[in-house]
C-alpha positions as CSV (number, residue, x, y, z in Angstrom):
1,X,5.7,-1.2,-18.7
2,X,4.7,-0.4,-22.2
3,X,5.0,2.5,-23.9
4,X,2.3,5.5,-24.3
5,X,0.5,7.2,-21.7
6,X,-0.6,4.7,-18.7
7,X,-3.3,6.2,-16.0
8,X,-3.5,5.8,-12.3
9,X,-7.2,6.6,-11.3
10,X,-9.4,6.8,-8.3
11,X,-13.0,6.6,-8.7
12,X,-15.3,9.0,-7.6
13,X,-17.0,6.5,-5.5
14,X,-14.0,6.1,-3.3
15,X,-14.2,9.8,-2.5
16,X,-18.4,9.1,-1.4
17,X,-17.7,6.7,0.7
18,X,-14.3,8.9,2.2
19,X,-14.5,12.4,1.0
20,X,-11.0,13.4,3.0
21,X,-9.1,10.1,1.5
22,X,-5.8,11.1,0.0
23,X,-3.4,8.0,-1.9
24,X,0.6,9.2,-2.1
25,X,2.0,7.3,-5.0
26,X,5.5,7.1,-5.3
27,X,6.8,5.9,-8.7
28,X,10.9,4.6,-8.7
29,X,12.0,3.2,-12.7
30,X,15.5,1.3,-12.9
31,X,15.7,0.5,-9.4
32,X,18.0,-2.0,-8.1
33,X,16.4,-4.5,-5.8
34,X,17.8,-7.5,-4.2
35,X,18.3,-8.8,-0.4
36,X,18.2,-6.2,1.7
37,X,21.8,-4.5,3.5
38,X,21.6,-4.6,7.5
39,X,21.0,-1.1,7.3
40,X,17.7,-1.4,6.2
41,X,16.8,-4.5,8.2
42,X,18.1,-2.1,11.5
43,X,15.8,0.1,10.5
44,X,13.0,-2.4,9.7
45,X,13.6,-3.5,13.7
46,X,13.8,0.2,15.0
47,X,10.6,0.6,13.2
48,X,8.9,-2.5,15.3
49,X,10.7,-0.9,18.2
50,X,8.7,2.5,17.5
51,X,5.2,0.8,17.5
52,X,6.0,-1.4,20.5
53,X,6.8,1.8,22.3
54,X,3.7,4.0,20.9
55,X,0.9,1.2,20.7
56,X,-1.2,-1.3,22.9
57,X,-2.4,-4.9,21.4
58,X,-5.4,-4.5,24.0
59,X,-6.6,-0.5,23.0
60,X,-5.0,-1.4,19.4
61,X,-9.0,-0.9,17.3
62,X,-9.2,2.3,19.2
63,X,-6.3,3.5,18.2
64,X,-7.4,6.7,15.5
65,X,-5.4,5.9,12.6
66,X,-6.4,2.8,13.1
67,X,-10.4,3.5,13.6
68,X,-10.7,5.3,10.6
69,X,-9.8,2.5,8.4
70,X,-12.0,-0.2,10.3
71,X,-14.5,2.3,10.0
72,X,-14.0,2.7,5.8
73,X,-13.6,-1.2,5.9
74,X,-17.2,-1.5,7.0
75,X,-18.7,1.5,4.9
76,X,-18.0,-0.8,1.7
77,X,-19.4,-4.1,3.6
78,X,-16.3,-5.8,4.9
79,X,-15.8,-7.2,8.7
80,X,-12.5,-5.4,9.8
81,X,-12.0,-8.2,12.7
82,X,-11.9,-10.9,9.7
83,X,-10.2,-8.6,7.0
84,X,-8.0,-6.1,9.0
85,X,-6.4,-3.4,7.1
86,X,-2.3,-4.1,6.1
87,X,-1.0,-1.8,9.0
88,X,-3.0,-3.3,11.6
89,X,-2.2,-6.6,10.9
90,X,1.7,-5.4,11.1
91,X,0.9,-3.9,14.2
92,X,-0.7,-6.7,15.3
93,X,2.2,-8.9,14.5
94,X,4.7,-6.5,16.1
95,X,3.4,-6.3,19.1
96,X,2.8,-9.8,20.0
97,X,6.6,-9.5,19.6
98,X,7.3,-11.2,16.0
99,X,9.8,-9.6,14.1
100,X,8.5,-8.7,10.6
101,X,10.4,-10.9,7.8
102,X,13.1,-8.9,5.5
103,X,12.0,-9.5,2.2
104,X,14.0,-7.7,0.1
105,X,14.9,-3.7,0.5
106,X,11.7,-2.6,-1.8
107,X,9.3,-4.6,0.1
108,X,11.6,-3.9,3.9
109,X,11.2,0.2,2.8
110,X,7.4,0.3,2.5
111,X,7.1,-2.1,5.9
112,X,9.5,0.6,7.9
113,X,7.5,3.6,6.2
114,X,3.7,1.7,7.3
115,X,5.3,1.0,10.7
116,X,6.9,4.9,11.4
117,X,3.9,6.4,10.4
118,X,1.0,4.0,11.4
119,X,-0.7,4.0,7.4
120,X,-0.9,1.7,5.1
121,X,1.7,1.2,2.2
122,X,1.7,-1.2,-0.2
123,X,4.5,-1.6,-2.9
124,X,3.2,-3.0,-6.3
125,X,6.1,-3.9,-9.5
126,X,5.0,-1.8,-12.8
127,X,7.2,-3.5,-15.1
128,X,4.7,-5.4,-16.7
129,X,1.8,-3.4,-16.1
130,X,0.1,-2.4,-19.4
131,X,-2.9,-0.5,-18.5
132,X,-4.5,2.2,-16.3
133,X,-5.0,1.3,-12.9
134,X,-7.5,2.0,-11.0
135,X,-8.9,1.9,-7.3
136,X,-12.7,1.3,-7.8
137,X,-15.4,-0.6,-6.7
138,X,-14.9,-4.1,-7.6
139,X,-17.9,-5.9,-9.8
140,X,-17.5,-9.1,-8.9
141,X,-16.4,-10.5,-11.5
142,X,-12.8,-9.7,-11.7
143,X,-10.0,-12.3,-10.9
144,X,-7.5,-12.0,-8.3
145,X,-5.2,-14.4,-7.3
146,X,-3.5,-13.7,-4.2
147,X,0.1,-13.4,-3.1
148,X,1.4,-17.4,-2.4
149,X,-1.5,-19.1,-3.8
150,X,-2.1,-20.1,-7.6
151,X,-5.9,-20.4,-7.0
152,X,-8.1,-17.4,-9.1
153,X,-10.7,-15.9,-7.2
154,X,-13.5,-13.2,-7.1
155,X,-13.8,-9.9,-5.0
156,X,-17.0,-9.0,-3.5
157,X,-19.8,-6.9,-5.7
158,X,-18.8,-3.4,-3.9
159,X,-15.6,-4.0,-2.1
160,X,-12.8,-1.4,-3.0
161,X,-10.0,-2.9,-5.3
162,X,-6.7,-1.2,-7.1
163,X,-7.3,-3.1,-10.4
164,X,-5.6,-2.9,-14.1
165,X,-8.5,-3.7,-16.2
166,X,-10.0,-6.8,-14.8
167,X,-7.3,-8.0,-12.9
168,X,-7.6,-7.1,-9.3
169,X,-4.3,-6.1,-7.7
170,X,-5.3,-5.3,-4.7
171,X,-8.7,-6.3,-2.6
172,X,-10.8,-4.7,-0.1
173,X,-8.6,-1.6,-0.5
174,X,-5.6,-2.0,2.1
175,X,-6.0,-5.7,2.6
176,X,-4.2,-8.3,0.5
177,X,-2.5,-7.8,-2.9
178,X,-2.2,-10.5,-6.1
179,X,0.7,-12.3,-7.2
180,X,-0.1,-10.2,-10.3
181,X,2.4,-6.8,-9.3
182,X,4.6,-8.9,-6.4
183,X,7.7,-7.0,-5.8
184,X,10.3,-9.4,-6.8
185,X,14.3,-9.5,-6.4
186,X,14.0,-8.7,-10.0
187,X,11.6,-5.4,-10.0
188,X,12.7,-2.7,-11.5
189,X,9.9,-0.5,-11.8
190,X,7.4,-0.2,-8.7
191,X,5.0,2.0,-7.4
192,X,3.9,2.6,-3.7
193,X,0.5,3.3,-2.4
194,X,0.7,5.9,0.7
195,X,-2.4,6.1,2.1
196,X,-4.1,8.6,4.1
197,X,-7.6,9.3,6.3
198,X,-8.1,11.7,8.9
199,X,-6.5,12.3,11.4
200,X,-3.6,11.8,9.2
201,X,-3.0,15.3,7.1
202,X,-1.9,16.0,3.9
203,X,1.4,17.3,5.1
204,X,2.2,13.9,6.9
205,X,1.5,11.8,3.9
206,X,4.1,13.8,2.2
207,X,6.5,13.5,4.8
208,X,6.1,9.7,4.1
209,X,6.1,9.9,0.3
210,X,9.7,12.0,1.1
211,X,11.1,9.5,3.5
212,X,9.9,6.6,0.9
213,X,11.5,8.5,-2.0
214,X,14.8,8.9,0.3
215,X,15.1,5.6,1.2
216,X,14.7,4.0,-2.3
217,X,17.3,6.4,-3.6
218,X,19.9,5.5,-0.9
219,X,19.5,1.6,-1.2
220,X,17.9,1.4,-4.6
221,X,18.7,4.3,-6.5
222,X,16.6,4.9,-10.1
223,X,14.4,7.6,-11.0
224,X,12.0,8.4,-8.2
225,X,8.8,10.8,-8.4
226,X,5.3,11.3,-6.1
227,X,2.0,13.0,-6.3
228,X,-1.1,13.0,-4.1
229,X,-4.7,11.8,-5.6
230,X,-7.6,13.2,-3.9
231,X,-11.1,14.3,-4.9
232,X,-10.1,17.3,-6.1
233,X,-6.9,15.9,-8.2
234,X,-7.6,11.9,-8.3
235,X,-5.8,10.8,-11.7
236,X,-2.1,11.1,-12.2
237,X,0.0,9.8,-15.6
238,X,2.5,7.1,-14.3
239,X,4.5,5.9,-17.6
């Protein structure tokens, strides 16, 4: 990451489309990552265990944590049963009784904190991250190249990204991320998105940014620091 003041952003037309949207970012410099300890993959399974216990595959759309983000999925134009948000799909996944895959302990620590707390979190490397990011509207004409492919391609006029300049590290919001910020072995800088709609409170999406900080500074130690971005405080410095 480059020196200087970097941004993390969230455009006001995020907060028309969800007015009560609230983004936990969790920042961790000089971590160690690498494969991760049984420990964590122990509690990546006890995790599955918790939404196998808690959550049904056939009432799994009605679920309300759930709802709310199909719902934001189609306020912005995107089919939610073609393009379902990260959580979901983990859930989905779980409980037709496929174990998640460890990773590494970064990625394994944002999978057990999604899974615990039925949101979405997605972990993005800031090491070589050089400008503000921001989660916007996209306009179509940014390039994203998504995680295992090499093949560039262009979000939707409209559809929510996280983007650093005009590269699109994220698309339709919660959905898919780009090769662009992949949290490697190597990574020693990342920053996790928390994310949070009614009926999930403020309160709970700090509990989650805690747990997250916790858990990096047990298996991954560094410098580790949060804030919540909502309408009413939506930009944050993260260098």
């Amino acid at each position: 990451m480059k020196t200087g003041e970097i941004f993390y952003i969230i455009a006001d037309e995020v907060f028309s489309l969800e007015p009560e949207y609230m983004r936990g970012v969790v920042l961790a410099f000089d971590v160690a990552n690498g494969k991760s300890p049984d420990e964590v993959t122990g509690l990546l399974r006890r995790a599955e265990a918790g939404i196998r216990e808690r959550l049904d595959l056939e009432k799994l759309v009605d679920h309300p944590r759930i709802a709310s983000w199909r719902e934001a999925y189609r306020a912005f134009g995107t089919k939610p049963n073609k393009f379902r948000p990260s959580m979901e799909a983990m859930a989905r996944r779980v409980l037709k009784d496929q174990e998640l895959p460890s990773i590494n302990s970064l990625v394994d620590i944002g999978n057990i904190i999604s899974l615990r707390h039925i949101i979405p979190v997605g972990g993005h490397a800031v090491d070589l991250v050089e400008n503000d990011i921001c989660l916007r509207p996209a306009t179509g004409e940014e390039e994203f190249i998504p995680f295992g492919s090499d093949q560039a391609e262009n979000p939707m006029p409209g559809e929510i990204i996280l983007a650093e300049e005009n590269i699109a590290v994220t698309r339709r919001w919660t959905w898919r991320q780009a090769n662009h910020t992949l949290t490697l072995p190597s990574t020693t800088a990342i920053e996790f998105n928390v994310d949070g709609l009614p009926p999930v409170s403020r309160a709970e999406i700090e509990t989650a940014c805690r747990e997250l900080c916790d858990l990096i500074e047990k298996y991954c130690g560094g410098r580790i620091r949060f804030e919540i971005l909502s309408r009413e405080n939506p930009r944050m410095n993260i260098a």
